[in-house]
Structure formats: structure tokens, C-alpha cells
C-alpha positions in Angstrom: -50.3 42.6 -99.5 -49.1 41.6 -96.2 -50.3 38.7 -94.7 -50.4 38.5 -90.7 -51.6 35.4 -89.9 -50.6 33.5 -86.5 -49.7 30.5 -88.3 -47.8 32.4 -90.9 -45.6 34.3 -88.0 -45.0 30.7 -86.2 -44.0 29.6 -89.0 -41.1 32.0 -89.4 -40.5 32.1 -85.9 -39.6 28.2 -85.7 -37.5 27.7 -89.5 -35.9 31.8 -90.2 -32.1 31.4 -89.8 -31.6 34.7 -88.9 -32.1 36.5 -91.9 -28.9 37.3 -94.6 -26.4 35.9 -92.4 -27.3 32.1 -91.1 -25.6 28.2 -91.1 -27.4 25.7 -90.9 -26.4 22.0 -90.5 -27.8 19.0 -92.4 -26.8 15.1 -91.6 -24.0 15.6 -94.2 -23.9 19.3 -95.1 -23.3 22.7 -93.7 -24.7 25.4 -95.1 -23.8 28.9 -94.8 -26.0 32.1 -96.1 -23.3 35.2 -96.0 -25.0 37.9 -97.3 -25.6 37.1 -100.7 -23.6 34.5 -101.1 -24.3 30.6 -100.5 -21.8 28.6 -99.4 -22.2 24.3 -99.0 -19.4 21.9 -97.2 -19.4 18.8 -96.9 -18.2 16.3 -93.8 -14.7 17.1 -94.8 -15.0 20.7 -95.1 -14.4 20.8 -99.0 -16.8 23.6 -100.8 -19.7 21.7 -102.9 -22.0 24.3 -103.8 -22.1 28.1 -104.7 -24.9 30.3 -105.8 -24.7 34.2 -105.6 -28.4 35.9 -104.9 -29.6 39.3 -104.8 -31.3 39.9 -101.3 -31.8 36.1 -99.9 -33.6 35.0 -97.1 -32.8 31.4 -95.8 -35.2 29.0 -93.8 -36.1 25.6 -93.2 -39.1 23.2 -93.4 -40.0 19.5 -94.3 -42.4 20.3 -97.0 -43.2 16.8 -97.9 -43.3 15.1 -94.4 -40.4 12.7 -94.9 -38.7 13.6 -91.6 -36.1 15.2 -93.3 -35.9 18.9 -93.5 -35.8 21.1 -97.6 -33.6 24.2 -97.5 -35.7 27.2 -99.0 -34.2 30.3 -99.9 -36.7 33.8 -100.8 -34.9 35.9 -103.0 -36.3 39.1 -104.0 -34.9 41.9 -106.5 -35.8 45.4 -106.8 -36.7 47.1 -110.5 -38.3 49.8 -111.7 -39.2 50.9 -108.0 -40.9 47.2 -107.5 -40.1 44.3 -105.8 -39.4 40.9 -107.5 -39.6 37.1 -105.5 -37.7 34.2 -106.4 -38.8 31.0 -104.1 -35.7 28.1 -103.7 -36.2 24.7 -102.6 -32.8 22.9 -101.9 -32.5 19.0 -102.1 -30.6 18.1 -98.9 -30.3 14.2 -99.0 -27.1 12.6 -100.4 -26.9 15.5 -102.5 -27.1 19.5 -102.5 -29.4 21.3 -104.9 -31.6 23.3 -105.9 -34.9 20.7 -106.7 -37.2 23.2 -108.0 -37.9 26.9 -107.6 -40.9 29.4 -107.8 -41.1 32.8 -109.7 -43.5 34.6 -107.2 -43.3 38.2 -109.3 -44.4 41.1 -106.6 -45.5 38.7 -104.3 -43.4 36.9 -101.1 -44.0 33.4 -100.7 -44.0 31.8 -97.7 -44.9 28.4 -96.6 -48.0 27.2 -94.7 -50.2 24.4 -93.4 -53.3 23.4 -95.9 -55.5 22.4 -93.5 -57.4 20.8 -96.9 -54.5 18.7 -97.6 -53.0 18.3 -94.2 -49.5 18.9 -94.9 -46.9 22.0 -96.1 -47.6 23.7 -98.7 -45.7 27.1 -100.3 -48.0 30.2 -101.6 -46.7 32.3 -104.4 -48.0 34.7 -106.5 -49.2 34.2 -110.4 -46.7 36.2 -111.8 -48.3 36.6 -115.2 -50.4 39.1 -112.9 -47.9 41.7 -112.5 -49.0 43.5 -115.6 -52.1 44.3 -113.5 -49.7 46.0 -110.8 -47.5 48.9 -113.2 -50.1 51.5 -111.7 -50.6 50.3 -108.0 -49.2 51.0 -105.3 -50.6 48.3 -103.4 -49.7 44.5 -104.9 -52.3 41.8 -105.2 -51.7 38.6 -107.2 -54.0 35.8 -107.1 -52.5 32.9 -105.7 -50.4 30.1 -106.5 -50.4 27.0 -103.8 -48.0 24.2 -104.6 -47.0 20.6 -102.8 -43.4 19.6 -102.7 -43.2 16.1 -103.6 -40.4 13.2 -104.6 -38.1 16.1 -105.1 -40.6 18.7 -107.2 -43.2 21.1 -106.7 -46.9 20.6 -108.4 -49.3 22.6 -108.4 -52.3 21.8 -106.1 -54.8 25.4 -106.9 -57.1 22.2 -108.1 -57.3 20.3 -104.6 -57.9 23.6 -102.5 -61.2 25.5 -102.1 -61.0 27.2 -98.6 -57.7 28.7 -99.1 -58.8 30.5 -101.8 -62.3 31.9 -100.6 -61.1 33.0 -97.5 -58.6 35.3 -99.4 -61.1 36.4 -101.4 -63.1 37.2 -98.6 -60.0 39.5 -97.0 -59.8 41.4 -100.8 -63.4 42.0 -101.3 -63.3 43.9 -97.9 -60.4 45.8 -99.3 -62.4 46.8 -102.5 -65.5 47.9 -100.1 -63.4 49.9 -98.0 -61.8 51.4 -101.0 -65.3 52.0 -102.6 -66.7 53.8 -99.1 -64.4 56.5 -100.1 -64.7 56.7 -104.2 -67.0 56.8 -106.5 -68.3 53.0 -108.4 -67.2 54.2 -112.0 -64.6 53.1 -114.9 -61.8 55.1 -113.5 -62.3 53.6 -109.8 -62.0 50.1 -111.7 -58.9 51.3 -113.2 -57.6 51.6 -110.0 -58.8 48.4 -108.8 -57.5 46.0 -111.7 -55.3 44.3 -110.0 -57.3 43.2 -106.8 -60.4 43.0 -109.3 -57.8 40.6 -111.7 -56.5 38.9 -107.9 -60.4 38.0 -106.6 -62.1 37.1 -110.0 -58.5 34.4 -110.8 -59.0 32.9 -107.1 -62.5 31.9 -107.7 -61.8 30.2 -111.1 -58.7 28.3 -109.2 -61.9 27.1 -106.5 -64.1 26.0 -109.3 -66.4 29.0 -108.7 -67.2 30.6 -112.1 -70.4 31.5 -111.7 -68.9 33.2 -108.0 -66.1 35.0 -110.6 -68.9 36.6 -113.0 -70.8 37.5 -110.3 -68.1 39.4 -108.3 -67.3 41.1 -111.6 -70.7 42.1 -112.5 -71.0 43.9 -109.1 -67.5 45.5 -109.0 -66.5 46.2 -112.2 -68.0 49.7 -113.5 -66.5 49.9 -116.9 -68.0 48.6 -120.2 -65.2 46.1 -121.3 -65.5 43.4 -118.8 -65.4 40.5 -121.6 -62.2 42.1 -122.7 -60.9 41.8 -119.1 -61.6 38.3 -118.2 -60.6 37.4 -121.8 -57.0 38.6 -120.4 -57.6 37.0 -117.1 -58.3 33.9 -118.8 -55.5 34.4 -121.1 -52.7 33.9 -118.3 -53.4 30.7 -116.8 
């Protein structure tokens, strides 16, 4: 699903390098994105680092507020006619490396500003979702929000609430519009699993479960609905 927030476009307007092809200089590094192909020098122009990706996508951001700025690479991979996301978050003081990294699965993560926890933090998709995607053509994951801290992402779905409701909010108007046009019976759920799977998973990351059973028990029209948030639960 694409996302078109204002915030969200700032952010790529102020810390994209220009897509496939960028350099970008760090206190004691310069780092070049050519194509596919990473390329780090240091002061003295000697090679450091090399890592080959499939379609990468370079920016820049302090995630943890330190003054100095993580270099994040989005890498994405195409099989089987979908699209695959790979998040990489580059240590960039004293040394070059690659600190942590995110499978995303069909979703592109991006970072943004938690308003909840008043600093950066980097939205993924739950890849364990994808299984719910084989037979869509639109993607929904439910969300995965993390906080970038003494060199390593954690997971924060535990300290957010808003974040999560207010995407629910923009799926659930999805699944009425869908409904205005189809009929509310098992083989409308069928195609609805993954958004179905997307909104009931963000509710149990806010701590709403009574919210979850509720949503299910007015939008999902077929008989195994235990069996299905048995699997939900399954994959966190």
C-alpha cells in the first residue's frame, strides 16, 4: 500500500541521495552508491567496504538523535512477480558497517517521526505476513515500528498506540469500500485475508484485543475465524 503522507514525502525530499547513483560524505568516509554496487573510502582514498545489492536505494537520517547522521540503504528484489524489501542501517562513526538490518517482505520501509516517542523511528512490514499476500494484488502487512539505539534496532510496536489505530483506520476504509461493491460472504474474505490479517495484528500490537475480535466478528464472513487468528497469533 502506498503511503502519501506529507511528513513521509519531506522526509525523502530532505535525506534521498538521488536514487541508484549517490556519494555521500561522512566526517571520515565517503560513500558511493553506483548502481548496485557500494563503495566506502576512507581519508586516504583506500577502499574499506563493498557490498553488492539488488535494486538499492540510499538515504540518510540520525535515527537516534546523536547529531550524527546512520546511512540507510532500501533494497528490494523481485520474485515470483512480487516485490521483496531489505532495510540497512550503516554504522558511520569510527567505523563503516552495517549495524543492523530489517526484512520488510512486500512492504517498503521508510523512516518517520513518532510523535508518541518524539524521535525517528523506521516502519517495516511483518514479513511472516506475506503468506497472506500469494493471492493479492494489493499488499498489506501489519506493521513493524523499530528505534535505532547504541548501534541496534528494538522493536518499540509495545510503546506506540496512535500509529497503529490510525492505520487501521485508513484499512478499514479500504475493506468498506471494497465491500460497497461485493457481496459480505466467505469468498469476499478470501480476498480480504491479508488486509483482514494486516487490521486484526495492528490492534494486538496497540493492546486492543477486544478492538481485534471485534473487527473480526464484523468483517470476517467465513466460519473458521478461530482457525485464522490461531495463524495470526502464530506469527508473532
Amino acid at each position: 500500500m502506498k503511503r502519501t503522507t506529507i511528513l513521509f514525502f519531506f522526509l525523502l525530499l530532505t535525506v534521498n541521495l538521488l536514487g541508484q547513483d549517490s556519494t555521500y560524505s561522512f566526517d571520515l568516509f565517503k560513500v558511493q552508491l553506483d548502481k548496485s554496487k557500494l563503495e566506502v573510502r576512507d581519508e586516504q582514498q583506500n577502499i574499506i567496504y563493498r557490498k553488492t545489492f539488488f535494486n538499492p536505494n540510499a538515504e540518510v537520517e540520525d535515527l537516534d538523535g546523536d547529531g550524527v547522521d546512520e546511512y540507510l540503504i532500501t533494497d528490494y528484489e523481485n520474485k515470483g512477480g512480487k516485490t521483496y524489501y531489505s532495510l540497512y542501517v550503516f554504522n558511520t562513526i569510527d567505523s563503516f558497517y552495517v549495524a543492523d538490518s530489517i526484512n520488510s517482505g512486500l512492504m517498503e520501509p521508510y523512516p518517520t517521526f513518532s510523535q508518541e516517542l518524539k524521535g525517528i523511528i523506521l516502519v517495516s512490514g511483518n514479513s511472516k505476513f506475506d503468506v497472506f499476500n500469494s493471492d493479492s494484488d494489493d499488499v498489506f502487512l501489519p506493521l513493524n515500528c523499530w528505534k535505532y539505539e547504541n548501534g541496534q534496532l528494538f522493536d518499540v510496536n509495545d510503546e506506540l498506540y496512535d500509529y497503529y489505530i490510525s492505520e487501521n483506520d485508513t484499512l478499514i476504509d479500504y475493506i468498506d469500500s471494497y465491500l460497497e461493491n461485493n457481496s459480505s460472504d466467505c469468498n469476499t474474505t478470501d480476498k480480504l485475508k491479508a488486509v483482514l490479517a494486516s487490521v486484526y495484528a495492528n490492534y494486538l500490537n496497540a493492546g486492543e484485543k477486544i478492538l481485534a475480535n471485534q473487527f473480526l466478528r464484523k468483517y470476517y464472513f467465513c466460519k473458521d475465524v478461530e482457525v485464522f487468528k490461531q495463524k495470526i497469533n502464530m506469527l508473532f
